[in-house]
C-alpha positions as CSV (number, residue, x, y, z in Angstrom):
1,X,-9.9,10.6,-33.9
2,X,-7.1,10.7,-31.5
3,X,-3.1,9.5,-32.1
4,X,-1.5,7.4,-29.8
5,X,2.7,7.6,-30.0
6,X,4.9,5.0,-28.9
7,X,8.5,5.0,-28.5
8,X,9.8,2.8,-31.4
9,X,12.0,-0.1,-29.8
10,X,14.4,-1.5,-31.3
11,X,14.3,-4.9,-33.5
12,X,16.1,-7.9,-33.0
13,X,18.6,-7.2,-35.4
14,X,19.2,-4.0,-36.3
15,X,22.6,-2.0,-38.0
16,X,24.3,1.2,-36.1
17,X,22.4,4.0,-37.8
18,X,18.7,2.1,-36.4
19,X,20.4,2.0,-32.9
20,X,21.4,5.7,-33.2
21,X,17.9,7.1,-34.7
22,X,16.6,4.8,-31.4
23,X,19.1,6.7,-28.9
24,X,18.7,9.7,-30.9
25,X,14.7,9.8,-29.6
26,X,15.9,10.3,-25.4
27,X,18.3,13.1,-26.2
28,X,15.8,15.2,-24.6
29,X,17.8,18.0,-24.9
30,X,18.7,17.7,-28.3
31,X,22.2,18.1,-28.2
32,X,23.3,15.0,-29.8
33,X,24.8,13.9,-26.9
34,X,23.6,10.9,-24.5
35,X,23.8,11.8,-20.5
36,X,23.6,9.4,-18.1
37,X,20.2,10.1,-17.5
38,X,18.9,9.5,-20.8
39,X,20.7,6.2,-21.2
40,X,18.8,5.5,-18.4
41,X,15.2,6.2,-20.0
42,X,15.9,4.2,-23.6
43,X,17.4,1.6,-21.2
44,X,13.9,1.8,-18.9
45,X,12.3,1.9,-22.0
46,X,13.7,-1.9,-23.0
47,X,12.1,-3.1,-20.0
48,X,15.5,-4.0,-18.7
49,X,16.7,-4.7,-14.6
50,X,18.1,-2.0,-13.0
51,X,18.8,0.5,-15.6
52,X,20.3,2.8,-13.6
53,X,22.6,0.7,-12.7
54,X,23.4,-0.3,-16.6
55,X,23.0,3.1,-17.6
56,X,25.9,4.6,-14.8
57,X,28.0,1.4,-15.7
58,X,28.0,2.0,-19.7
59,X,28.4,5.7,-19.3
60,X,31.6,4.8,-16.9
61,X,32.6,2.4,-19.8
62,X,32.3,4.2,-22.7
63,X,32.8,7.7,-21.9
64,X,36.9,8.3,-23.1
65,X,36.7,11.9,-22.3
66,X,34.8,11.8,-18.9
67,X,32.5,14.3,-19.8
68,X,29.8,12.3,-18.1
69,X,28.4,12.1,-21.5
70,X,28.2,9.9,-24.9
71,X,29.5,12.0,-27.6
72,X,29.4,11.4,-31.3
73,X,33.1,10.0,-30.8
74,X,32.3,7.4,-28.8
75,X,28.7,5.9,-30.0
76,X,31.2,3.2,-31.2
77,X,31.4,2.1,-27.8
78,X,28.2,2.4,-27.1
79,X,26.9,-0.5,-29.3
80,X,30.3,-2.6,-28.3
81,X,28.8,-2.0,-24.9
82,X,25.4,-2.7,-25.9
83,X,26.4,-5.7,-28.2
84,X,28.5,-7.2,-25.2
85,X,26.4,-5.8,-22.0
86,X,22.6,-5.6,-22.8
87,X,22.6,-8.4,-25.9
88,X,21.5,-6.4,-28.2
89,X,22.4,-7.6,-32.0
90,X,23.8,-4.7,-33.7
91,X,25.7,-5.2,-37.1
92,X,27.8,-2.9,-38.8
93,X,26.1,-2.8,-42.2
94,X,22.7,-1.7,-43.8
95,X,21.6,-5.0,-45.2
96,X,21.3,-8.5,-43.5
Protein backbone atom coordinates (compact mmCIF):
# COMPACT_ATOMS: atom_id res chain seq x y z
CA UNK A 1 0.00 0.00 0.00
CA UNK A 2 1.57 3.17 -0.77
CA UNK A 3 0.80 6.94 0.83
CA UNK A 4 0.34 9.76 -1.26
CA UNK A 5 0.96 13.41 0.74
CA UNK A 6 -0.41 16.49 -0.23
CA UNK A 7 0.25 19.90 0.86
CA UNK A 8 -2.89 20.92 2.87
CA UNK A 9 -4.33 24.28 1.36
CA UNK A 10 -6.01 26.44 2.93
CA UNK A 11 -10.00 26.70 3.27
CA UNK A 12 -12.07 29.35 2.41
CA UNK A 13 -12.35 30.69 5.62
CA UNK A 14 -10.02 30.05 7.95
CA UNK A 15 -8.68 31.91 11.59
CA UNK A 16 -4.80 33.02 12.05
CA UNK A 17 -3.53 29.93 13.77
CA UNK A 18 -4.89 27.64 10.41
CA UNK A 19 -3.04 30.28 8.17
CA UNK A 20 0.14 29.94 10.31
CA UNK A 21 0.17 25.89 10.70
CA UNK A 22 -0.31 26.45 6.51
CA UNK A 23 2.89 28.86 6.33
CA UNK A 24 4.43 26.95 8.98
CA UNK A 25 4.61 23.64 6.32
CA UNK A 26 7.22 25.86 3.62
CA UNK A 27 9.56 26.96 6.44
CA UNK A 28 11.82 24.52 4.97
CA UNK A 29 14.39 25.34 7.20
CA UNK A 30 12.54 25.27 10.18
CA UNK A 31 13.36 28.35 11.70
CA UNK A 32 10.04 29.78 12.22
CA UNK A 33 10.70 32.35 10.02
CA UNK A 34 9.22 32.93 6.37
CA UNK A 35 11.98 34.02 3.51
CA UNK A 36 11.10 35.30 0.47
CA UNK A 37 11.60 32.14 -1.07
CA UNK A 38 9.25 30.23 0.82
CA UNK A 39 6.47 32.75 0.49
CA UNK A 40 7.05 32.09 -2.82
CA UNK A 41 6.34 28.16 -2.76
CA UNK A 42 2.92 28.26 -0.35
CA UNK A 43 2.06 31.18 -2.72
CA UNK A 44 3.01 28.65 -6.02
CA UNK A 45 1.24 26.24 -4.10
CA UNK A 46 -2.29 28.43 -4.23
CA UNK A 47 -1.95 28.23 -7.87
CA UNK A 48 -1.69 31.99 -7.87
CA UNK A 49 -0.10 34.49 -10.95
CA UNK A 50 3.19 35.43 -10.61
CA UNK A 51 4.17 34.54 -7.17
CA UNK A 52 7.25 35.70 -7.22
CA UNK A 53 6.25 38.69 -7.86
CA UNK A 54 3.54 38.59 -4.82
CA UNK A 55 5.88 36.87 -2.71
CA UNK A 56 8.90 39.85 -3.19
CA UNK A 57 6.03 42.46 -2.94
CA UNK A 58 4.57 41.06 0.57
CA UNK A 59 7.98 40.46 1.91
CA UNK A 60 8.82 44.28 0.97
CA UNK A 61 5.41 45.09 2.77
CA UNK A 62 5.47 43.36 5.75
CA UNK A 63 8.96 43.02 6.67
CA UNK A 64 9.44 46.14 9.62
CA UNK A 65 12.86 45.08 10.41
CA UNK A 66 14.24 44.47 6.75
CA UNK A 67 15.62 41.33 7.56
CA UNK A 68 14.40 40.03 4.31
CA UNK A 69 12.34 37.78 6.41
CA UNK A 70 8.74 37.25 8.11
CA UNK A 71 9.40 36.96 11.76
CA UNK A 72 7.02 35.97 14.44
CA UNK A 73 6.50 39.89 14.98
CA UNK A 74 5.20 40.57 11.99
CA UNK A 75 2.87 37.34 10.84
CA UNK A 76 0.24 40.12 11.71
CA UNK A 77 1.03 41.65 8.60
CA UNK A 78 1.22 38.94 6.88
CA UNK A 79 -2.54 37.97 6.95
CA UNK A 80 -3.45 41.97 6.62
CA UNK A 81 -1.37 41.47 3.48
CA UNK A 82 -2.89 38.27 2.63
CA UNK A 83 -6.50 39.44 3.64
CA UNK A 84 -6.08 42.72 1.48
CA UNK A 85 -3.46 41.41 -1.40
CA UNK A 86 -4.24 37.63 -2.28
CA UNK A 87 -8.13 37.54 -0.91
CA UNK A 88 -7.70 35.23 1.35
CA UNK A 89 -10.48 35.31 4.32
CA UNK A 90 -8.68 35.14 7.47
CA UNK A 91 -10.63 35.94 10.82
CA UNK A 92 -9.21 36.61 14.05
CA UNK A 93 -10.97 34.08 16.12
CA UNK A 94 -11.36 30.14 16.45
CA UNK A 95 -15.03 29.76 15.78
CA UNK A 96 -17.18 31.10 12.90
Amino acid sequence: MAFICFPVLPQKDMTVGEFEAWLRQFDSNHDGRISKEELQRALHSLHTWFPWWKARRGIKEVDVNRNGMVDKEEIGKLVNYAQQHLHMKICDYDSY
